[in-house]
N, C-alpha and C positions, 0 to 999 in steps of 0.2 A: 814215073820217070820225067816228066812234063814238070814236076815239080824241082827236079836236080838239075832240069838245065835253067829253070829259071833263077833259082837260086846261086848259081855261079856267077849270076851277073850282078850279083852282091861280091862274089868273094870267088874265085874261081877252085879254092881248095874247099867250099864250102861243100859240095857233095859229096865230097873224099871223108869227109872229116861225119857229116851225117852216116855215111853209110858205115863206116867205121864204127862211132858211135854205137848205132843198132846193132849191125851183121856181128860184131865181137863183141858184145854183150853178153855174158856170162849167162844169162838165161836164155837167150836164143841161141846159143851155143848148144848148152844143156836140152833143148826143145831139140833142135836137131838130130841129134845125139841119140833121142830116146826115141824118136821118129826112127832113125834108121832101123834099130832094135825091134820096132813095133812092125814095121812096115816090111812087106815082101821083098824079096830083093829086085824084082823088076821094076819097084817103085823108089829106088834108091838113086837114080842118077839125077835128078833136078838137086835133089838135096844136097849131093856130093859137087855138086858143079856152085851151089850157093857156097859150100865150105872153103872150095877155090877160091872161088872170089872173095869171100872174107878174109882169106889167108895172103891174097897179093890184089892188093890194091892201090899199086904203084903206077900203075900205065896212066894212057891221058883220061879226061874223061870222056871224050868220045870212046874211047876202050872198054871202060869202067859200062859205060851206059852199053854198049854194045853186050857185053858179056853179063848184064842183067836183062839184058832186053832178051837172050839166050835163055836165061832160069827161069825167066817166067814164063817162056815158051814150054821149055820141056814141062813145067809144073801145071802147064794145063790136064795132064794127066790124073790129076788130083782133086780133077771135078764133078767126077764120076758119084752117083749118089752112094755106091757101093762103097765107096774107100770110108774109111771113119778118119779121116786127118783134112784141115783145110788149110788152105794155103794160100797166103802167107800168117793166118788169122792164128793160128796153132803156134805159129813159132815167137809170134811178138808179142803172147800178151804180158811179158812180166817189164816189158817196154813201156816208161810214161813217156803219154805224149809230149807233158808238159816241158819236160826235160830235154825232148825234140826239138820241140820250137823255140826255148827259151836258145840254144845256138841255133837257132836261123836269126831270133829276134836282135841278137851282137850284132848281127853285120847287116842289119838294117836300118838303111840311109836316115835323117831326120828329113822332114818330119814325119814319116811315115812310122819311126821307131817306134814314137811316143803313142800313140795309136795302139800298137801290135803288141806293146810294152801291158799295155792297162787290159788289152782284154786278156792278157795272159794272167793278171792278176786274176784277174775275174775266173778263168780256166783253171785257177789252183781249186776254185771251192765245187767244182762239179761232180766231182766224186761224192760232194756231200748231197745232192740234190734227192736221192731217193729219202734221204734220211729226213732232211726240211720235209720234204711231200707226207712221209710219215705222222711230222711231228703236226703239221697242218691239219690235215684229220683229226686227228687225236684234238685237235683246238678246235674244229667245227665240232666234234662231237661233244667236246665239255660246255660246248657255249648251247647247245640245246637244251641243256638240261636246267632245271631250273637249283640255281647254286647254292640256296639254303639246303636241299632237300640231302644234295650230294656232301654240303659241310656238316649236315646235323648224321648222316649215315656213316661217315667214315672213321 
């Protein structure tokens, strides 16, 4: 939440428009949804009380932040080692981040745009990093070897 009110002072619809974003996302929707399903019903009101607020998020944002600051309270319930669901890690993941930040990165001021702009270039290729660390090995292990031995075998 530290995050949405600083972000207002970029753009003061700008947390309206984040949490929107997220909370009415078609997969966090679905994640919910199949949460309730899963979950007992005495585990059902954090999740019911996120749906509200996804469904009216018209008030101000000191309202907005009060009645999240509310979900995440009840959702401490969900911390228990017993539960199999986490929260809020369960419901966001078909959520990129990049797609997050890139409207936060709109309404940030220059020069600090340019900045937040490049490393987000940079945060498109991180999904690929297990696969470089892969391909890496795979190139220390070929550089070991001695390369006639592997071109005259193959």
């Amino acid at each position: 939440m530290p995050v949405l009110k600083i972000v207002s002072k970029f753009d003061i619809e700008l947390p309206r428009n984040l949490l929107t974003n997220m909370l009415c996302a078609r997969g966090v929707q679905n994640a919910i949804q199949q949460a309730l399903t899963k979950l007992p019903n005495n585990l059902h009101k954090p999740l019911q009380m996120l749906q509200q607020l996804s469904q009216n998020l018209d008030g101000t944002l000191d309202e907005i932040l009060q009645e999240l600051h509310e979900v995440m309270q009840a959702a401490k319930i969900y911390a228990s080692p017993s539960i199999n669901f986490k929260f809020p890690a369960d419901l966001i993941k078909s959520l990129k981040p990049v797609d997050i930040l890139q409207i936060i990165g709109e309404k940030i001021p220059a020069p600090m745009n340019a900045v937040f702009n490049k490393a987000l270039e940079l945060a498109a290729f991180a999904p690929l990093m297990p696969w470089i660390g892969q391909c890496m090995c795979v190139c220390d292990e070929f550089q070991r070897y001695d390369h006639s031995y592997i071109c005259v075998h193959i």
